[in-house]
C-alpha positions in Angstrom: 16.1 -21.1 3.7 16.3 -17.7 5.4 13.6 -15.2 4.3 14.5 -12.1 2.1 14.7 -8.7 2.9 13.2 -5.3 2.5 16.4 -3.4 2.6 14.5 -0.7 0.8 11.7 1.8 1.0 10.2 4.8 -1.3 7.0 6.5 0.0 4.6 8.6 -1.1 1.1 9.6 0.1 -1.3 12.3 0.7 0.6 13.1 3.9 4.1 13.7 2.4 6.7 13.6 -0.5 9.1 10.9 0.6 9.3 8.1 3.5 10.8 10.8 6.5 7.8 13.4 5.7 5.6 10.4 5.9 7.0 9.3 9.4 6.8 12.7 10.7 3.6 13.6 9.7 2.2 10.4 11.1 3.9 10.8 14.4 1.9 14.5 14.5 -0.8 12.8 13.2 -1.2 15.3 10.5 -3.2 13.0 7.7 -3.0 14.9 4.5 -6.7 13.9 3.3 -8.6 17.3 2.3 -10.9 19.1 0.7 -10.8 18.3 -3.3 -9.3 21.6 -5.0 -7.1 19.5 -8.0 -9.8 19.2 -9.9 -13.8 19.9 -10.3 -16.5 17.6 -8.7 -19.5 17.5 -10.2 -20.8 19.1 -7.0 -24.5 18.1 -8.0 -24.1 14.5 -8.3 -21.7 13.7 -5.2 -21.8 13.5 -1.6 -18.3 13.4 -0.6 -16.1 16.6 -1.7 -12.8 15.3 0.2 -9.7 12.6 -0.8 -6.3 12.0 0.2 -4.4 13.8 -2.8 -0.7 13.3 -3.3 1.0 16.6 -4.0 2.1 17.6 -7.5 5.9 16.4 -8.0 8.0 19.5 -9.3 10.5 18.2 -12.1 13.4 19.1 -9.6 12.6 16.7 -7.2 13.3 13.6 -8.8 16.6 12.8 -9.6 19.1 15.0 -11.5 20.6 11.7 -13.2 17.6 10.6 -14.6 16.0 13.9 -15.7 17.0 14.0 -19.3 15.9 10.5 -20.0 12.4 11.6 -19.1 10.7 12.5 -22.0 7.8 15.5 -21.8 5.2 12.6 -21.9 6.7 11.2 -19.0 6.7 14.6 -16.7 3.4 15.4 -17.9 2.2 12.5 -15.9 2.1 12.6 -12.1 1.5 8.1 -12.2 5.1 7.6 -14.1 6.7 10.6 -12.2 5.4 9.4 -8.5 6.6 5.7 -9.6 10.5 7.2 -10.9 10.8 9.0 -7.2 9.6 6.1 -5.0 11.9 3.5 -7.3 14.9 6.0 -6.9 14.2 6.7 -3.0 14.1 3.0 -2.6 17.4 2.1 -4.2 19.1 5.1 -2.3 17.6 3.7 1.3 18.6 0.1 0.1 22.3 1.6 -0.3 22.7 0.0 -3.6 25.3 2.1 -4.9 27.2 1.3 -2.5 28.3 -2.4 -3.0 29.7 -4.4 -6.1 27.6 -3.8 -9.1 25.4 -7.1 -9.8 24.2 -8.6 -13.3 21.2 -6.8 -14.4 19.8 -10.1 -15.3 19.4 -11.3 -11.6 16.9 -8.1 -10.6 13.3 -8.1 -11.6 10.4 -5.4 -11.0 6.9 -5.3 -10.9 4.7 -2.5 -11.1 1.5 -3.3 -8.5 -1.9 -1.2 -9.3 -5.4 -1.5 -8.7 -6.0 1.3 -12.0 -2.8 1.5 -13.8 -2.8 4.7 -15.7 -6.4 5.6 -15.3 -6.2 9.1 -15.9 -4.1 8.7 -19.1 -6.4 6.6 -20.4 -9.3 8.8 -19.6 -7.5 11.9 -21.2 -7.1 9.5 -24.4 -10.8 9.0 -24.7 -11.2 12.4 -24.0 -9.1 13.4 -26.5 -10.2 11.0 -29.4 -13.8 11.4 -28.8 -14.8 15.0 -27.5 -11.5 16.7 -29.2 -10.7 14.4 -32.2 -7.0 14.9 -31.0 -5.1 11.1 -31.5 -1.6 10.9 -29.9 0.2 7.1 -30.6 1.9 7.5 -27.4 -1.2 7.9 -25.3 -2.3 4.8 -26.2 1.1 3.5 -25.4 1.3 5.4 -21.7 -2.2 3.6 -20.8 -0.7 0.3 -21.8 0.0 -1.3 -18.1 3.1 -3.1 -19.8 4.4 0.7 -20.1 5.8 1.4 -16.6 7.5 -1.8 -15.7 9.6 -1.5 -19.0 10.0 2.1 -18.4 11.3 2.0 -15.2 13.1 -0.8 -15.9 15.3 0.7 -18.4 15.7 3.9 -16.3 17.0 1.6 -13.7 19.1 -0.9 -15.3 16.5 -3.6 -14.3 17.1 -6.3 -17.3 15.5 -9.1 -15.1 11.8 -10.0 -15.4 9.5 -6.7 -15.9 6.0 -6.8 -15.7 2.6 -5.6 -14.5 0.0 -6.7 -11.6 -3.4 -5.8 -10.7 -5.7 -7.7 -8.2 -7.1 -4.7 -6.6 -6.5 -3.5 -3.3 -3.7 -6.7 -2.6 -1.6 -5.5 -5.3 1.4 -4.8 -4.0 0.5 -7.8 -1.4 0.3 -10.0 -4.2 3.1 -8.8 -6.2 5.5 -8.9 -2.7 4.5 -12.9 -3.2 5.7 -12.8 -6.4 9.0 -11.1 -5.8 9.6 -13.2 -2.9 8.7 -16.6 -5.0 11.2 -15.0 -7.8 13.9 -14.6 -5.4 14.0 -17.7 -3.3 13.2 -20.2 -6.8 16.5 -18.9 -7.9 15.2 -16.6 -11.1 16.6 -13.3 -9.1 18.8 -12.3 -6.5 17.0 -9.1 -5.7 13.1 -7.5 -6.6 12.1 -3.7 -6.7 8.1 -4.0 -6.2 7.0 -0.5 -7.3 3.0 0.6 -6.5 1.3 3.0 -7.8 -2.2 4.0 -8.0 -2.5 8.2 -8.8 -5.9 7.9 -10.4 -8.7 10.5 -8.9 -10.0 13.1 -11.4 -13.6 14.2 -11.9 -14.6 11.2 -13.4 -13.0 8.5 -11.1 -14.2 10.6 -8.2 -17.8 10.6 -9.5 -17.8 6.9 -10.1 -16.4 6.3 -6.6 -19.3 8.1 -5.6 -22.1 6.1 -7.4 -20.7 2.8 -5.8 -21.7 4.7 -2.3 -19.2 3.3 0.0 -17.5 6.9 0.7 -17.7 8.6 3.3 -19.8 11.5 3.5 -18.2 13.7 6.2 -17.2 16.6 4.4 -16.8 19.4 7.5 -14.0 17.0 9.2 -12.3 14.9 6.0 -9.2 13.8 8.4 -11.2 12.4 11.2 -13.3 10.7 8.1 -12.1 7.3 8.2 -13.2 5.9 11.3 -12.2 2.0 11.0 -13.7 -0.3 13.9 -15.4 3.0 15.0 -19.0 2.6 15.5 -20.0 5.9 13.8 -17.9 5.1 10.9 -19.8 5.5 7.8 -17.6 5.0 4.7 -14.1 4.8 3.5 -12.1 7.7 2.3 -10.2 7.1 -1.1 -6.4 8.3 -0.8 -3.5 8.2 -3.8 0.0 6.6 -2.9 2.9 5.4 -4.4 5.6 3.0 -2.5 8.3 1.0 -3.4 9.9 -1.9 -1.6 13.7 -3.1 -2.7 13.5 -6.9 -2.0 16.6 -8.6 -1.8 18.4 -11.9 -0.5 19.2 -12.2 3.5 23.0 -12.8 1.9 23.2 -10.1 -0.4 22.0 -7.3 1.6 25.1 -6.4 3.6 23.9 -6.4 7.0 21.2 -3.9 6.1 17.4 -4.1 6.2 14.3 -2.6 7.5 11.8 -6.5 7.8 12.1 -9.8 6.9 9.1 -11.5 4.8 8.6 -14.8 6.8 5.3 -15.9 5.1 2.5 -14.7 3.2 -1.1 -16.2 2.7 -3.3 -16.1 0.1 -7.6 -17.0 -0.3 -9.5 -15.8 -3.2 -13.4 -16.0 -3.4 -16.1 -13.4 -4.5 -19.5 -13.9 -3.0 -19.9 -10.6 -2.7 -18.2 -8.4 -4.6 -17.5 -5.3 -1.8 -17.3 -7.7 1.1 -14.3 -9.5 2.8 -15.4 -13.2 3.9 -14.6 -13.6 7.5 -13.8 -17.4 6.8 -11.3 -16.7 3.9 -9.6 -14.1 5.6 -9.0 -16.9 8.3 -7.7 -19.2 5.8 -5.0 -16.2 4.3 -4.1 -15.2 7.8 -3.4 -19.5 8.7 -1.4 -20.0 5.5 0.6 -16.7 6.5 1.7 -18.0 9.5 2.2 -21.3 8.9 4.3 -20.3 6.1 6.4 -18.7 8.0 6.8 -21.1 10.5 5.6 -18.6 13.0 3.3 -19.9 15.9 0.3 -17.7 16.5 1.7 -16.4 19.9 5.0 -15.3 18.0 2.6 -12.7 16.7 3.1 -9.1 18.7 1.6 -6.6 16.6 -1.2 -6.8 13.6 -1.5 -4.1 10.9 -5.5 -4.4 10.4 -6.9 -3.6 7.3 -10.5 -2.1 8.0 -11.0 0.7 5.6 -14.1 2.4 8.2 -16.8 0.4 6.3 -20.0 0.0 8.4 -20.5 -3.3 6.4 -17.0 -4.5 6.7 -14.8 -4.0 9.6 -16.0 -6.3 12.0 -15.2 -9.2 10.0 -11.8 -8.8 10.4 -12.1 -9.0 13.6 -13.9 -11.9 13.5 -11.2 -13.7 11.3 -8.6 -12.2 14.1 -10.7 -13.8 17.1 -11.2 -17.4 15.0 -7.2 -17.4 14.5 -5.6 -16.2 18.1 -8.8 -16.9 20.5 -8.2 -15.4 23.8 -5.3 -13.5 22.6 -6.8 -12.0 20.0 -8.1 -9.3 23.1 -4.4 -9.1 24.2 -2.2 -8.4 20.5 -2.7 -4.2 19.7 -4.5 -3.9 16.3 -4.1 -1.0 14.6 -5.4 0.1 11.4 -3.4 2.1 9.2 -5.9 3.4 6.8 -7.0 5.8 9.5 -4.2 7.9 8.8 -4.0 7.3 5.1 -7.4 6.6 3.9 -7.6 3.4 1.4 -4.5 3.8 -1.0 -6.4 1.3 -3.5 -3.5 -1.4 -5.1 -0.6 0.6 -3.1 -1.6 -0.5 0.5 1.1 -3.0 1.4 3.3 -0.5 0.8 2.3 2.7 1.6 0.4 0.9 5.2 3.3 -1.7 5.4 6.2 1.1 5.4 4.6 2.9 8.3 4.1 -0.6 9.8 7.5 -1.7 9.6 8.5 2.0 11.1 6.1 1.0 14.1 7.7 -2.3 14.6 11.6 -1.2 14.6 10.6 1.4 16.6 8.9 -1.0 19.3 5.8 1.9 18.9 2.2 0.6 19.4 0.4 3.4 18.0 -2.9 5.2 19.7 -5.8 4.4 18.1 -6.7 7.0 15.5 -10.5 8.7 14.9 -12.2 6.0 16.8 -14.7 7.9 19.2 -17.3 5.5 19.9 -16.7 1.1 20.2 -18.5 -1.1 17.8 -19.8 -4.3 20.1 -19.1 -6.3 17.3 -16.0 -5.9 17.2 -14.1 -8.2 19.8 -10.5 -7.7 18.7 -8.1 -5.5 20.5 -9.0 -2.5 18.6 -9.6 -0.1 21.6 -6.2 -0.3 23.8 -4.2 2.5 25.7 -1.2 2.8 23.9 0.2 3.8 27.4 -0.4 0.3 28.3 2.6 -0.6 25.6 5.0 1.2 27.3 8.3 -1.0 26.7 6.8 -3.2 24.3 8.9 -5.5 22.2 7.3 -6.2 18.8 9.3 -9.1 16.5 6.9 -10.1 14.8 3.8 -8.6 13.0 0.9 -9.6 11.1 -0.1 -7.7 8.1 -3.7 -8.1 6.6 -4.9 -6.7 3.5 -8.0 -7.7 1.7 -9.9 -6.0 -1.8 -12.7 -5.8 -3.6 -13.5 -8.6 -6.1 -12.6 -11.3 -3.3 -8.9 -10.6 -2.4 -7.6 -12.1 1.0 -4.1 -12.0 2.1 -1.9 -11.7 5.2 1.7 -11.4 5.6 4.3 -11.8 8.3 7.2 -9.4 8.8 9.6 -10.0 11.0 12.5 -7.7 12.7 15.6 -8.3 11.2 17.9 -10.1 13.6 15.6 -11.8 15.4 
């Protein structure tokens, strides 16, 4: 069976409105992670003043067709608006409108998110409790059943619809499910639409009391330091993505990756910790999913989030799996540019990956100043050194809090 395709990408992220300001910006290396100004920190009770902020949508971005059947709930809320542009962005990249118009039945979505709709919940309480203000479709927004069926019927989607959370794998996990969808025979073609837009005063404050954040506050975009031995805490970033998912057959010649395999561990010994051995396991059942030998891989898209408990036990799950190679394949860690995107990552991480791999670019590492000797991988390379580089094949790892392990392998379409 040939593997589907991502014919489709929508992007947002701190660093730009749209997959093209996203692939400039990280070419400049211009991270959009600043100083908090959208909103009031409790300035005595946290350490960290800085977060990777998307920008606020204006109503004339998103598209013209589909403006008047937003309501004024649905602009009032950057989560559903930020979800409607990368869904539309994706479908235009995926050149959808231009082919034969397909039964609605055979595409599905699913709407990934570590959150959901945090911050309309939290102005619900708000509301009921401290205003005694009670709005029936508040409680209906916050529902995490709300997006899928409302982007759904935006988008003529009349396939399966529905909602999946499993922290920072989310949009990992629901890729898996897409793919599964697709090659069982239930759909022809999957929009996987993430979404976390979730930081206001109180999010930010509890992010704070869990004490993983970083603390840098006079240099918040050379903050996240993953594999960096000064590293001292993640930085925590908003993003939305959407990938268009489709059958090898029915894409028309066009795609950006093809999903050869992805793996999948689970286990909570400790809740903020990845487990070197399952991450092993995730990264096995990845490639031998895929069919993929281990020195097929050319690239890996590491996961470390600048943790100073964390980081160097990807590497060490890297090292069990490729041995000696595992000093020769260029790792590079995407959340140095965009901070940790919570449920979003395999999208907002994976579309700059996928950029990197058609492009053949092995990028410089980014805010490590210092090794960590415990980190073995190949982590601190010369980019210079990849002049020429072919990369076919890459290995994307993303792991979560609450035990979440999974890899994925993305191949270049046409080879």
């Amino acid at each position: 069976m040939q593997p589907n395709l991502i014919t489709g990408i929508g992007l947002i992220t701190a660093a730009g409105v749209g997959c093209e300001e996203n692939y400039g910006n990280f070419t400049a290396r211009n991270p959009g992670i600043c100083t908090v100004t959208r909103f009031e920190l409790p300035t005595a009770k946290v350490k960290t003043n800085f977060a990777g902020l998307i920008k606020a949508l204006p109503n004339e971005s998103l598209p013209d067709e589909l403006l008047p059947i937003l309501n004024e709930d649905d602009l009032a809320q950057d989560y559903v608006k930020a979800a409607v542009y990368v869904t539309a962005e994706s479908i235009k990249d995926a050149r959808l409108a231009d082919r034969p118009a397909s039964d609605p039945r055979r595409t599905g979505l699913i709407v990934a998110s570590s959150l959901g709709n945090f911050l309309n919940v939290s102005e619900l309480v708000k509301d009921y409790f401290m205003k005694e203000l009670y709005k029936i479709t508040s409680l209906i927004h916050g529902m995490n059943s709300y997006l899928p069926s409302r982007l759904g019927s935006m988008f003529g989607v009349a396939g399966p619809c529905y909602f999946v959370s499993s922290s920072c794998t989310s949009a990992l996990n629901a890729t898996l499910q897409a793919d599964t969808l697709i090659k069982s025979g239930v759909v022809d073609r999957m929009l996987v639409c993430a979404v976390d837009v979730c930081l206001e005063t109180g999010t930010y404050h509890l992010w704070n009391k869990i004490r993983v954040l970083s603390h840098r506050n006079d240099s918040p975009q050379t903050a996240c330091r993953p594999y960096c031995k000064t590293r001292d805490g993640i930085v925590v970033s908003e993003a939305a993505g959407c990938f268009v998912i489709e059958k090898a057959s029915d894409a028309s010649g066009h795609g950006h990756a093809m999903i050869k395999g992805i793996g999948m561990a689970n286990g909570a010994s400790d809740f903020l910790k990845p487990s070197p051995e399952l991450l092993e396991a995730a990264i096995r059942e990845a490639l031998a999913t895929s069919q993929t030998p281990s020195e097929k891989i050319d690239f890996i898209a590491g996961s470390a989030s600048g943790s100073p408990h964390c980081d160097h036990f990807e590497s060490e799950a890297i090292c069990r799996v490729f041995g000696e190679r595992a000093t020769k394949i260029p790792v590079f860690p995407y959340k140095s540019f965009l901070g940790s995107t919570f449920g979003t990552q395999a999208i907002s991480e994976g579309a700059l990956a996928i950029r990197s791999m058609n492009k053949n670019l092995v990028p410089a590492p980014f805010n490590i100043f210092e090794p960590d000797e415990r980190v073995k991988a190949n982590v601190y390379y010369n980019s210079s050194d990849y002049a020429g580089y072919e990369i076919n094949n890459m290995l994307f790892i993303n792991y979560g809090f609450a035990g979440n392990h999974m890899a994925m392998v993305l191949g270049k379409c046409g080879k």
